[in-house]
PDBQT receptor file of N, H, CA, C and O in Angstrom, charges set to zero:
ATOM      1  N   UNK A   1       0.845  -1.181   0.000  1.00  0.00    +0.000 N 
ATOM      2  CA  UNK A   1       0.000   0.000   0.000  1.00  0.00    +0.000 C 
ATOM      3  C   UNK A   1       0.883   1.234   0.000  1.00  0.00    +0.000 C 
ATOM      4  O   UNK A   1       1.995   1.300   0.524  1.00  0.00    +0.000 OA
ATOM      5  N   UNK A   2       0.238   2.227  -0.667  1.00  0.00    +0.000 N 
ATOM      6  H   UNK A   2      -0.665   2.173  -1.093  1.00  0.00    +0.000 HD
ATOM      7  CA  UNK A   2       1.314   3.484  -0.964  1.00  0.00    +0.000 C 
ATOM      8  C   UNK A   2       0.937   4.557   0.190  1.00  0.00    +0.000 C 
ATOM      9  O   UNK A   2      -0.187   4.512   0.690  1.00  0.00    +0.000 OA
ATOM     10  N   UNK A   3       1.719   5.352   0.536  1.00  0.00    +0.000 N 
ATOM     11  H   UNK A   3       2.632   5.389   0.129  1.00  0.00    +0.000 HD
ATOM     12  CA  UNK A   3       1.518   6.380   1.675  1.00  0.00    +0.000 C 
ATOM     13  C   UNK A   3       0.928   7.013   1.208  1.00  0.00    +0.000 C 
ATOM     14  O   UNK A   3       1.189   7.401   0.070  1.00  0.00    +0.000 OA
ATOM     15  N   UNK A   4      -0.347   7.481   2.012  1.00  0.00    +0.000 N 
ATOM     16  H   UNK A   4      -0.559   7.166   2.937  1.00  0.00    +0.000 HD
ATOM     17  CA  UNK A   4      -1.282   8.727   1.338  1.00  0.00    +0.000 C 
ATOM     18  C   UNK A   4      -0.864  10.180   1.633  1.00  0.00    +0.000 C 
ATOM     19  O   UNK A   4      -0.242  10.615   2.603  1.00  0.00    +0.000 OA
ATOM     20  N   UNK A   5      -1.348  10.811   0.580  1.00  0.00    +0.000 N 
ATOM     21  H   UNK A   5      -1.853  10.457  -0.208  1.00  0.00    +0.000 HD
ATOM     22  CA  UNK A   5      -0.863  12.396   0.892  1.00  0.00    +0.000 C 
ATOM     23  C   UNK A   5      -1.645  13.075   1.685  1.00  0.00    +0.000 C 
ATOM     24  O   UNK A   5      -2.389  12.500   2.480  1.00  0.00    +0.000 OA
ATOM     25  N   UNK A   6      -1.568  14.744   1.548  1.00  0.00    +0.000 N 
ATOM     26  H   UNK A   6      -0.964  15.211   0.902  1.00  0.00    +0.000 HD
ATOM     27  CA  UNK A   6      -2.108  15.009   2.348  1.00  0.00    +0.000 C 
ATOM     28  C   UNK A   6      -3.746  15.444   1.641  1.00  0.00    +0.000 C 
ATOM     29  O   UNK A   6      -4.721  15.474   2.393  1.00  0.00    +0.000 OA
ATOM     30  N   UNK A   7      -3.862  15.698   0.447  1.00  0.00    +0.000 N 
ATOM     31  H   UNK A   7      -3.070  15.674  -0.164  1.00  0.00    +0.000 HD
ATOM     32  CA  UNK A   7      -5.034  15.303  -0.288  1.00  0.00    +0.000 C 
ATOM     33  C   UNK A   7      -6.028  14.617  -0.332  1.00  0.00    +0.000 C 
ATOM     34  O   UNK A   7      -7.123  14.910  -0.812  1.00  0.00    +0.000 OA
ATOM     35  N   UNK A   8      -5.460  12.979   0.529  1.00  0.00    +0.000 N 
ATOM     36  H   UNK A   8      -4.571  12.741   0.918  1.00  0.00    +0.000 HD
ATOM     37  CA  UNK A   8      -6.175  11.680   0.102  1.00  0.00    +0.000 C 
ATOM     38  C   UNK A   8      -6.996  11.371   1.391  1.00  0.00    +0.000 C 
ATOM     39  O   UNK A   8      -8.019  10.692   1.478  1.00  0.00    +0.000 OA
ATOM     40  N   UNK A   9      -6.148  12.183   2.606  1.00  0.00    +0.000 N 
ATOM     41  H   UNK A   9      -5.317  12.735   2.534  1.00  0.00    +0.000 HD
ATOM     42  CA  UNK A   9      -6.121  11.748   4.070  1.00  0.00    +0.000 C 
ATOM     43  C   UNK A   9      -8.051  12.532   4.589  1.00  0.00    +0.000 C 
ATOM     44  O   UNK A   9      -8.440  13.693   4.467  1.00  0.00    +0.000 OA
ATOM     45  N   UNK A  10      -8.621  11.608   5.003  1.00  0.00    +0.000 N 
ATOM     46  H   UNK A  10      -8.305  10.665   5.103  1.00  0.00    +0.000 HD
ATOM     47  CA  UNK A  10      -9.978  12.378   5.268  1.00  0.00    +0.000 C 
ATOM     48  C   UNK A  10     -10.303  13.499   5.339  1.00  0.00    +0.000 C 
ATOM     49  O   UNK A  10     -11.417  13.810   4.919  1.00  0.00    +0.000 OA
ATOM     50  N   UNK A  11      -9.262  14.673   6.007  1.00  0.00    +0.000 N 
ATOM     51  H   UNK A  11      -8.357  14.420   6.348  1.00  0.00    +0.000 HD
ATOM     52  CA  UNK A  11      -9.879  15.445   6.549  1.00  0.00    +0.000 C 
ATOM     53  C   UNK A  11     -10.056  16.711   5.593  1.00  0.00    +0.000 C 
ATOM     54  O   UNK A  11     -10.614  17.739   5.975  1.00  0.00    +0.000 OA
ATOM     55  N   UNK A  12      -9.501  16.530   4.252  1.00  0.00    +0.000 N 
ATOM     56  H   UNK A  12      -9.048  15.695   3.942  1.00  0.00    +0.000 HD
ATOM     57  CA  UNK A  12      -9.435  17.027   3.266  1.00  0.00    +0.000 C 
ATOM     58  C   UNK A  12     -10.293  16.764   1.957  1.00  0.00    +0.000 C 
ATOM     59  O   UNK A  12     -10.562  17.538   1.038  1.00  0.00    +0.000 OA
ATOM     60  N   UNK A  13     -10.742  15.048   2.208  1.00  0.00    +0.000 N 
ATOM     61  H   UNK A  13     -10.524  14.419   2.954  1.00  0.00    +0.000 HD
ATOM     62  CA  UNK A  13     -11.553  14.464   1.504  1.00  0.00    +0.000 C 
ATOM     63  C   UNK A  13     -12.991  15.259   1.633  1.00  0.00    +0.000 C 
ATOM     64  O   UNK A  13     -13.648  15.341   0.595  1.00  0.00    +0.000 OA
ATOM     65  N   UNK A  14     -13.487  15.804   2.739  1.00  0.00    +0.000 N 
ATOM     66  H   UNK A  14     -12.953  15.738   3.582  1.00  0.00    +0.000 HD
ATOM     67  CA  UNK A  14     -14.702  16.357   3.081  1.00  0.00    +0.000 C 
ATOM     68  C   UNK A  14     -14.753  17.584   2.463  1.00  0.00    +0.000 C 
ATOM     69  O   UNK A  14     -15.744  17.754   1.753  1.00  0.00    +0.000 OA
ATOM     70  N   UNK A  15     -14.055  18.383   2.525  1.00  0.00    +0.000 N 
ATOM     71  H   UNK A  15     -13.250  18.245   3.102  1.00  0.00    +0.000 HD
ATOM     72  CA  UNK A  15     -14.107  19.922   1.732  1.00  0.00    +0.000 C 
ATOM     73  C   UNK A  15     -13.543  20.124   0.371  1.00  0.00    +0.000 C 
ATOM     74  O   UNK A  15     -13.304  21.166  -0.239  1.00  0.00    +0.000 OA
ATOM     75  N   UNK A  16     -13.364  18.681  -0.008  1.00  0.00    +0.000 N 
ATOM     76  H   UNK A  16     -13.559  17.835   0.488  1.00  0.00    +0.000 HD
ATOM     77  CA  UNK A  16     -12.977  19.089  -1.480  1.00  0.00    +0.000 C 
ATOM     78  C   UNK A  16     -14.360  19.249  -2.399  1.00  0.00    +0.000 C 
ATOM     79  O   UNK A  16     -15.424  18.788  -1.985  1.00  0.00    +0.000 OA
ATOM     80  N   UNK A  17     -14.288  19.763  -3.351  1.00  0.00    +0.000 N 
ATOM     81  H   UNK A  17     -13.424  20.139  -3.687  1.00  0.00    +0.000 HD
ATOM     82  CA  UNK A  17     -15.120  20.310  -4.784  1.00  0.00    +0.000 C 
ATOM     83  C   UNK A  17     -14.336  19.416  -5.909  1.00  0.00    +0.000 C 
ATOM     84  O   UNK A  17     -13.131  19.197  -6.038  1.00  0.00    +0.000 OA
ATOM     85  N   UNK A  18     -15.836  18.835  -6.930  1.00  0.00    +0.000 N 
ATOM     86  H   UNK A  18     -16.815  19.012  -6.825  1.00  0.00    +0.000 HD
ATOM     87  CA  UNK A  18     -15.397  18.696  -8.251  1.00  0.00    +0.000 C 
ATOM     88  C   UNK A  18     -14.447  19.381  -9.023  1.00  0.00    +0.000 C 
ATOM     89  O   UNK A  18     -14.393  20.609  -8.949  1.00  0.00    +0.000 OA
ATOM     90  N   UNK A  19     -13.564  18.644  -9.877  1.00  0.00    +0.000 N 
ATOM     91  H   UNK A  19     -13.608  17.647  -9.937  1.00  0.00    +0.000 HD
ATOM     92  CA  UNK A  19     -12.953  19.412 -10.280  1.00  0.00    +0.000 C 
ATOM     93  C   UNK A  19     -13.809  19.773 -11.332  1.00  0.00    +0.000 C 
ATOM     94  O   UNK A  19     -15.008  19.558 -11.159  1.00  0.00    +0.000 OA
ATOM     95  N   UNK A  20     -13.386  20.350 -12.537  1.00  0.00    +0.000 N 
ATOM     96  H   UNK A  20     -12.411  20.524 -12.677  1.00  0.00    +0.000 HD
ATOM     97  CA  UNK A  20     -13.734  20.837 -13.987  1.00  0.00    +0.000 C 
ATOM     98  C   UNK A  20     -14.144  19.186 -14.774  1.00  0.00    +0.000 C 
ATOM     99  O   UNK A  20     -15.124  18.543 -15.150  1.00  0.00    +0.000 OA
ATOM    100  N   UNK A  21     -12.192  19.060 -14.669  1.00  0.00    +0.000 N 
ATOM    101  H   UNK A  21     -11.396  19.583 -14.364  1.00  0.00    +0.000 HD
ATOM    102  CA  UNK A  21     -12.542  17.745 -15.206  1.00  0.00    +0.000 C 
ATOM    103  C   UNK A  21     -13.768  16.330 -14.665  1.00  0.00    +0.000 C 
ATOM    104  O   UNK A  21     -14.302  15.449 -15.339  1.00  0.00    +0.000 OA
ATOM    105  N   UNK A  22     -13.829  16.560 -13.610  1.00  0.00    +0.000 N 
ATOM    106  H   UNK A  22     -13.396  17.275 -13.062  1.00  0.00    +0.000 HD
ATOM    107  CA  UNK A  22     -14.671  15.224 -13.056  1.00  0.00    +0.000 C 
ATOM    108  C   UNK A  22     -16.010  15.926 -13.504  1.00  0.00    +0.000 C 
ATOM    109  O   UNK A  22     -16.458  15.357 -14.499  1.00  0.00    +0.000 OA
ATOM    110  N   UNK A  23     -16.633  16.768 -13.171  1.00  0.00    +0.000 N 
ATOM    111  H   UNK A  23     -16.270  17.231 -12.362  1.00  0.00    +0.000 HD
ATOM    112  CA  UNK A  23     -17.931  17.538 -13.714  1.00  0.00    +0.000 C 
ATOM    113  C   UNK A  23     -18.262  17.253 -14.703  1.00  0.00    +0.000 C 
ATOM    114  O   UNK A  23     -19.444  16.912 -14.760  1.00  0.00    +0.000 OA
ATOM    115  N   UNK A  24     -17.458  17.222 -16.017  1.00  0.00    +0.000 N 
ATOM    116  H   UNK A  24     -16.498  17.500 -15.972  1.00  0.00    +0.000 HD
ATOM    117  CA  UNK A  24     -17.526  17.232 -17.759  1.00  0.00    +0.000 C 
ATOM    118  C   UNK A  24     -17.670  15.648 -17.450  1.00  0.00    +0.000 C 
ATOM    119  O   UNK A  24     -18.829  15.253 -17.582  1.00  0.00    +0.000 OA
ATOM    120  N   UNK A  25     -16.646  14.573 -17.031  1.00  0.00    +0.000 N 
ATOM    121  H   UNK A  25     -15.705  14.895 -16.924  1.00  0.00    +0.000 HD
ATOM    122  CA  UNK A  25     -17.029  12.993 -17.173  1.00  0.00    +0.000 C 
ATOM    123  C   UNK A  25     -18.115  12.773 -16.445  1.00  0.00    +0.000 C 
ATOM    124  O   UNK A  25     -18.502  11.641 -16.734  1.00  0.00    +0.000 OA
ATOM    125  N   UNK A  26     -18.840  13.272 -15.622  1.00  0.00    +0.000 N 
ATOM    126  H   UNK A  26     -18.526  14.191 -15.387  1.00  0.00    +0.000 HD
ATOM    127  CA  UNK A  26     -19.828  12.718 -15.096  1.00  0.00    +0.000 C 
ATOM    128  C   UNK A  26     -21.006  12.969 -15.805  1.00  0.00    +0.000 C 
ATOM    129  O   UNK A  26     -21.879  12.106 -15.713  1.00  0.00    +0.000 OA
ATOM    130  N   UNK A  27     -21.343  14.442 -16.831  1.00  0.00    +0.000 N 
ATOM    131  H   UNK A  27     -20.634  15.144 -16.906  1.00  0.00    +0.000 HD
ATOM    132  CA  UNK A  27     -22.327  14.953 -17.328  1.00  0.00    +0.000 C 
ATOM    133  C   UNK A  27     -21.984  13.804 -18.701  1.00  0.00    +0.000 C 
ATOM    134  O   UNK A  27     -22.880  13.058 -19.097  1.00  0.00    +0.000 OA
ATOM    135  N   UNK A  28     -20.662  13.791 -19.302  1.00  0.00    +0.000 N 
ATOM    136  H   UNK A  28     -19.934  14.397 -18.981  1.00  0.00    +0.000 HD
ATOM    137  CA  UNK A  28     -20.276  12.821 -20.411  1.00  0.00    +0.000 C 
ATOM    138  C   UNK A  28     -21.117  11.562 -20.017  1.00  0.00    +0.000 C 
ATOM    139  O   UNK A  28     -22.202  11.401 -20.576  1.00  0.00    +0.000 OA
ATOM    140  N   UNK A  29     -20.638  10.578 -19.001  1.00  0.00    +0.000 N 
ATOM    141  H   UNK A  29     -19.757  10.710 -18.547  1.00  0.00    +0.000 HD
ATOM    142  CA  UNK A  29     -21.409   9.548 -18.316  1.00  0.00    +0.000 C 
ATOM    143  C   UNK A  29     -22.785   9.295 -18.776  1.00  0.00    +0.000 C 
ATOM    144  O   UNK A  29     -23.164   8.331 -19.440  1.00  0.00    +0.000 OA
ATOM    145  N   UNK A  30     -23.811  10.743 -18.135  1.00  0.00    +0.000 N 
ATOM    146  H   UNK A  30     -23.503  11.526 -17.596  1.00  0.00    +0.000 HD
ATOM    147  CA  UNK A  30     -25.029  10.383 -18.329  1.00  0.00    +0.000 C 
ATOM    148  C   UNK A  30     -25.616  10.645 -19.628  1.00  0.00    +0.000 C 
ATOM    149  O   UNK A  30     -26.745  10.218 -19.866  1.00  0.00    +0.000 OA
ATOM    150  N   UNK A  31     -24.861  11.410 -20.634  1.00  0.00    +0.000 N 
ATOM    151  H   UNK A  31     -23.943  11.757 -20.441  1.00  0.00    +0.000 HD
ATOM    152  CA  UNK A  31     -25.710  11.531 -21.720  1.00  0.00    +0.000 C 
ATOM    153  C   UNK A  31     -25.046   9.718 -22.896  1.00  0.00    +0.000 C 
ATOM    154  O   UNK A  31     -25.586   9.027 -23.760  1.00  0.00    +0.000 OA
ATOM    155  N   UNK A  32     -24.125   9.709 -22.422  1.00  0.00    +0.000 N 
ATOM    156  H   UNK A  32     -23.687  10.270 -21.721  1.00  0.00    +0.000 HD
ATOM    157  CA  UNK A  32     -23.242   8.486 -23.495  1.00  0.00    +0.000 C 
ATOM    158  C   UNK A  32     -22.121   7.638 -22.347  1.00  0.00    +0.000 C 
ATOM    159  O   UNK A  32     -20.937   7.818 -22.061  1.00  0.00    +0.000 OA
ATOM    160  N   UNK A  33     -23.481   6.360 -21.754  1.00  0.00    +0.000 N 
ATOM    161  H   UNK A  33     -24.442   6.214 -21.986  1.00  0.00    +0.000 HD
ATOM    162  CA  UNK A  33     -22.548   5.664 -20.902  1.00  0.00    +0.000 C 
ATOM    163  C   UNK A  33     -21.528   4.976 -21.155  1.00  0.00    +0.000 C 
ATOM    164  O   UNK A  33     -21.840   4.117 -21.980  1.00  0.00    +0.000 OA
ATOM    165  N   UNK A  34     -20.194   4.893 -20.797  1.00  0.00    +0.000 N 
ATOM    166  H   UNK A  34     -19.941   5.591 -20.127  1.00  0.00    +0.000 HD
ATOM    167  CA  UNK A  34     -18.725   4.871 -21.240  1.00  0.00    +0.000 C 
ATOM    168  C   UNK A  34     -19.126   2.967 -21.339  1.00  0.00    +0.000 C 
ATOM    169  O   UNK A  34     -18.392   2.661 -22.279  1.00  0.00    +0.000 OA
ATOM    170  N   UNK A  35     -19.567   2.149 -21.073  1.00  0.00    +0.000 N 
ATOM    171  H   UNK A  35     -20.163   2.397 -20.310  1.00  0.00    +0.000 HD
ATOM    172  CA  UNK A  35     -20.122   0.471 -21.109  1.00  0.00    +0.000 C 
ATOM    173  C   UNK A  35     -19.719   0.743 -22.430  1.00  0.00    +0.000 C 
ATOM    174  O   UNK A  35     -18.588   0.579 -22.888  1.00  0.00    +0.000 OA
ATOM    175  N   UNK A  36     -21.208   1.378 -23.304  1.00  0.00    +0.000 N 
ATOM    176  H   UNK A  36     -22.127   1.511 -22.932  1.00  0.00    +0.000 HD
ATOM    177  CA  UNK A  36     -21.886   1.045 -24.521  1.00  0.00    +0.000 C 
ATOM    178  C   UNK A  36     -21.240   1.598 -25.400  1.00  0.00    +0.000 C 
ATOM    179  O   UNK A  36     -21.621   1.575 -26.571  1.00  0.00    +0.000 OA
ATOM    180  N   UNK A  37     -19.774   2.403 -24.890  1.00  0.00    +0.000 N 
ATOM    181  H   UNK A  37     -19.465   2.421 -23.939  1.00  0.00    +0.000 HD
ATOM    182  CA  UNK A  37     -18.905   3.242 -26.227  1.00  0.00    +0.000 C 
ATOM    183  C   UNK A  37     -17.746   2.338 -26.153  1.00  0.00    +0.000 C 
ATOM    184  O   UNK A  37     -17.031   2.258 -27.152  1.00  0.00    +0.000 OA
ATOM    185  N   UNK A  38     -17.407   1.512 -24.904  1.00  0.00    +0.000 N 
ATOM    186  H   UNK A  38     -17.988   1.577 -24.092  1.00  0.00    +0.000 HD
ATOM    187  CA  UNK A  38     -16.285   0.388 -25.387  1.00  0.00    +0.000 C 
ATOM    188  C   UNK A  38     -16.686  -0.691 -26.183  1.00  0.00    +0.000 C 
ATOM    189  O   UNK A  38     -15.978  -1.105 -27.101  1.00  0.00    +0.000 OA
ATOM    190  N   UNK A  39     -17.721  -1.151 -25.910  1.00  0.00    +0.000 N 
ATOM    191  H   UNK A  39     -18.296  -0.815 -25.164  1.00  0.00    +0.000 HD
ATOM    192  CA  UNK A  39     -18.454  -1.852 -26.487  1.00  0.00    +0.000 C 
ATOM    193  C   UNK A  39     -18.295  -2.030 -28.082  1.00  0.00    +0.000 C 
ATOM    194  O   UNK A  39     -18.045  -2.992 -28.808  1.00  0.00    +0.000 OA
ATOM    195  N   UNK A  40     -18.530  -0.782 -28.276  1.00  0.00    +0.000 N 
ATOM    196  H   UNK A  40     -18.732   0.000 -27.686  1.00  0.00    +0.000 HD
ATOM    197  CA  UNK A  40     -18.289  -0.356 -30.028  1.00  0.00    +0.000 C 
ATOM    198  C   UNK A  40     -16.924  -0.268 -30.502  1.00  0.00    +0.000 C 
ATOM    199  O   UNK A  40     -16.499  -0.505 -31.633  1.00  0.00    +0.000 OA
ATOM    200  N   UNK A  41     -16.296   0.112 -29.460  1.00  0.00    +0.000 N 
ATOM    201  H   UNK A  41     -16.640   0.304 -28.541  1.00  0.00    +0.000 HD
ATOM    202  CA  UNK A  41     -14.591   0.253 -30.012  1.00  0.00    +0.000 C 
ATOM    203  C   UNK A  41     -13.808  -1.275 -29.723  1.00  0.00    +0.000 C 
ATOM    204  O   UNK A  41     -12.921  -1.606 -30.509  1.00  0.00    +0.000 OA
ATOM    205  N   UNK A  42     -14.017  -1.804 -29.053  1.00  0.00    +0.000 N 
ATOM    206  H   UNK A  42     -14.738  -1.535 -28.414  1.00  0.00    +0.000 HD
ATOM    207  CA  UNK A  42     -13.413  -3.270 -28.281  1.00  0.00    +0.000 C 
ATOM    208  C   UNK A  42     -12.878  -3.903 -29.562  1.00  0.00    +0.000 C 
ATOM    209  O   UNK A  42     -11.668  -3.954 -29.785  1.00  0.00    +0.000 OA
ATOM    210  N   UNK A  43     -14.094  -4.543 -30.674  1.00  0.00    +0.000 N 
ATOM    211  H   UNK A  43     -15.077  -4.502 -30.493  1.00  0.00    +0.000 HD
ATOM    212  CA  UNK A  43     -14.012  -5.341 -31.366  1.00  0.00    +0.000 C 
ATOM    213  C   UNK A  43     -12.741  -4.286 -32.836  1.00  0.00    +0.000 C 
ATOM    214  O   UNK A  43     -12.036  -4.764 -33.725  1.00  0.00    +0.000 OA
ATOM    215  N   UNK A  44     -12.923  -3.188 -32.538  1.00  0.00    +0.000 N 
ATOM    216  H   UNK A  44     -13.495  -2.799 -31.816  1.00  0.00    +0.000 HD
ATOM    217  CA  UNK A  44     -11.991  -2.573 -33.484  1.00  0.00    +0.000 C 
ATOM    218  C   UNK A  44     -10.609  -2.254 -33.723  1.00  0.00    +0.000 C 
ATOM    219  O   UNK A  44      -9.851  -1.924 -34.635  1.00  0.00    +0.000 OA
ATOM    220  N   UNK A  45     -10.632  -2.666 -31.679  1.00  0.00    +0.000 N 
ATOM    221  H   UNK A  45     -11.247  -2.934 -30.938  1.00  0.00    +0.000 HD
ATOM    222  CA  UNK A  45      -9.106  -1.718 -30.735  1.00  0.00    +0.000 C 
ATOM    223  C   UNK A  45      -7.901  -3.102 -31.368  1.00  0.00    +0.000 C 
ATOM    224  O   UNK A  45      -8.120  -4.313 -31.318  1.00  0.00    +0.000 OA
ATOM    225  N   UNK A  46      -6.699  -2.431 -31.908  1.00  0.00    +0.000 N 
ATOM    226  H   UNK A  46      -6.521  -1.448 -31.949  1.00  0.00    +0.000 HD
ATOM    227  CA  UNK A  46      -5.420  -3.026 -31.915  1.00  0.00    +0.000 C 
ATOM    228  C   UNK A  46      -5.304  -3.772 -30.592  1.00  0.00    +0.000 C 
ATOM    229  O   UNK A  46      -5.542  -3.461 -29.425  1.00  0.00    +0.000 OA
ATOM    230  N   UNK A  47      -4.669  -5.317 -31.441  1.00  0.00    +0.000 N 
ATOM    231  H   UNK A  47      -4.476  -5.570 -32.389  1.00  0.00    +0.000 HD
ATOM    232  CA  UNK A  47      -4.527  -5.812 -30.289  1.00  0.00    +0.000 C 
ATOM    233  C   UNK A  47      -3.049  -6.807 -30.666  1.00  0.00    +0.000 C 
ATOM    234  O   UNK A  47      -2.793  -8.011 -30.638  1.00  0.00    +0.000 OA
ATOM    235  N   UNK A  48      -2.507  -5.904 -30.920  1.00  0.00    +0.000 N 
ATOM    236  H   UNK A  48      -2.716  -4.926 -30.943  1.00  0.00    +0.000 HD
ATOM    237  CA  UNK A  48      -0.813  -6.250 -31.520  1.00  0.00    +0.000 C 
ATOM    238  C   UNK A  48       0.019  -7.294 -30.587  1.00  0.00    +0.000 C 
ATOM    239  O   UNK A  48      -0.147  -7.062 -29.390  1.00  0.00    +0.000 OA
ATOM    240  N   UNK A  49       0.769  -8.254 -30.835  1.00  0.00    +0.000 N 
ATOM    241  H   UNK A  49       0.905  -8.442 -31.808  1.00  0.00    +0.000 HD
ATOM    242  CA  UNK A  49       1.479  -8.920 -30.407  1.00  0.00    +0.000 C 
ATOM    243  C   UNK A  49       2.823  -8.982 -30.962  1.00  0.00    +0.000 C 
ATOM    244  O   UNK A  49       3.696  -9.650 -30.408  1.00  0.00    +0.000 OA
ATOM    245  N   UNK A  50       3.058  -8.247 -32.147  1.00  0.00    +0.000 N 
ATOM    246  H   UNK A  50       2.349  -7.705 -32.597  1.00  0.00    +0.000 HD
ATOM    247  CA  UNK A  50       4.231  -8.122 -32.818  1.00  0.00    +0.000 C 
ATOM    248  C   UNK A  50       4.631  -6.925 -31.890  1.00  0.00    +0.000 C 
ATOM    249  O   UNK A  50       5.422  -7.354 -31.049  1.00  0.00    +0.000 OA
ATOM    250  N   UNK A  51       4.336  -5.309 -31.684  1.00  0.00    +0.000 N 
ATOM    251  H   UNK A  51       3.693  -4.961 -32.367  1.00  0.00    +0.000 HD
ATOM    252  CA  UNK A  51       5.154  -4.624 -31.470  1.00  0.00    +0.000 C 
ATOM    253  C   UNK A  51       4.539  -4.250 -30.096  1.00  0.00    +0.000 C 
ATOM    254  O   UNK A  51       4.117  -5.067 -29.278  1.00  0.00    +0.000 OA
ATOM    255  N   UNK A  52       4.546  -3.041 -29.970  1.00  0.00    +0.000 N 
ATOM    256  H   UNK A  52       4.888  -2.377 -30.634  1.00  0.00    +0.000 HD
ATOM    257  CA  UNK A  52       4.249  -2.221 -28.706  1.00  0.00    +0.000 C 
ATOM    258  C   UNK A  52       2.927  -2.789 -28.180  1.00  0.00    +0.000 C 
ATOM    259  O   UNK A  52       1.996  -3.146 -28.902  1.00  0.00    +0.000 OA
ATOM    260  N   UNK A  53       2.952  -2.836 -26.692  1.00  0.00    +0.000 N 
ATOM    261  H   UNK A  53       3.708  -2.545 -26.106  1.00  0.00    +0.000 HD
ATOM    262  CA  UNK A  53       1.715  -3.736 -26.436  1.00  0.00    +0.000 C 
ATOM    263  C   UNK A  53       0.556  -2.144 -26.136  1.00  0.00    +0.000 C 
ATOM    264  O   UNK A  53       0.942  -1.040 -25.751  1.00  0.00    +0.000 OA
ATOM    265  N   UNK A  54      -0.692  -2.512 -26.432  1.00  0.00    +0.000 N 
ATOM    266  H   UNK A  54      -1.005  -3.408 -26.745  1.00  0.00    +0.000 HD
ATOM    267  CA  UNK A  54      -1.150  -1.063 -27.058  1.00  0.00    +0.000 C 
ATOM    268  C   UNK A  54      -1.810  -0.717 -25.228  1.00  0.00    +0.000 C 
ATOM    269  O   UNK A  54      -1.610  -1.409 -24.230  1.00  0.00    +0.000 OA
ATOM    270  N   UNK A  55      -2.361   0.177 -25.308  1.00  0.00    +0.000 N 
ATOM    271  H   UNK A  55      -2.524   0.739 -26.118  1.00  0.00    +0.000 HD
ATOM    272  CA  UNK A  55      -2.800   0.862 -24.183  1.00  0.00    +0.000 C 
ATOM    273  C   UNK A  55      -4.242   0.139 -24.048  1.00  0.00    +0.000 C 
ATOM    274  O   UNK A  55      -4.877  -0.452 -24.921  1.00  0.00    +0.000 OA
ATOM    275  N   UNK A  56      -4.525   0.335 -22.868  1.00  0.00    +0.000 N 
ATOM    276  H   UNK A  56      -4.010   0.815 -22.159  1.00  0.00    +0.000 HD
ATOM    277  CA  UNK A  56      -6.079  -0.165 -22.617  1.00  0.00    +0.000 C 
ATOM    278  C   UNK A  56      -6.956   0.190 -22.635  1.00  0.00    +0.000 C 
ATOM    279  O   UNK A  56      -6.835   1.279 -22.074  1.00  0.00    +0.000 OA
ATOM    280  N   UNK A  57      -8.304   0.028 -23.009  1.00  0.00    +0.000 N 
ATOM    281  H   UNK A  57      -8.403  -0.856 -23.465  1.00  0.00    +0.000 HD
ATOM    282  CA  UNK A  57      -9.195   1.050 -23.205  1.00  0.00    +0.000 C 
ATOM    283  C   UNK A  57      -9.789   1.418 -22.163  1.00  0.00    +0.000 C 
ATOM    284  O   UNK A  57     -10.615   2.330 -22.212  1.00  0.00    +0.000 OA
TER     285      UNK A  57
């Protein structure tokens, strides 16, 4: 387990605010749930064994 900062530690957890970014993925979320858009990309995504092993979706 990794040492938590001082960010992660409760008492900071309570008074934090959304960021920008988390706001935009959550409104993203409900109009186009992230399931039903891998879904569509899965069967398309590189899945190379010759070179660079590709990133995950």
């Amino acid at each position: 387990m990794r040492q938590m900062t001082f960010a992660q530690q409760a008492e900071f957890q309570r008074d934090s605010t959304k960021t920008r970014r988390e706001q935009f993925l959550e409104e993203m979320d409900a109009v186009m749930p992230s399931a039903g858009l891998l879904a569509l990309v899965a069967p398309h995504y590189s899945k190379s064994e010759m070179s660079r092993k590709p990133v995950g979706l």
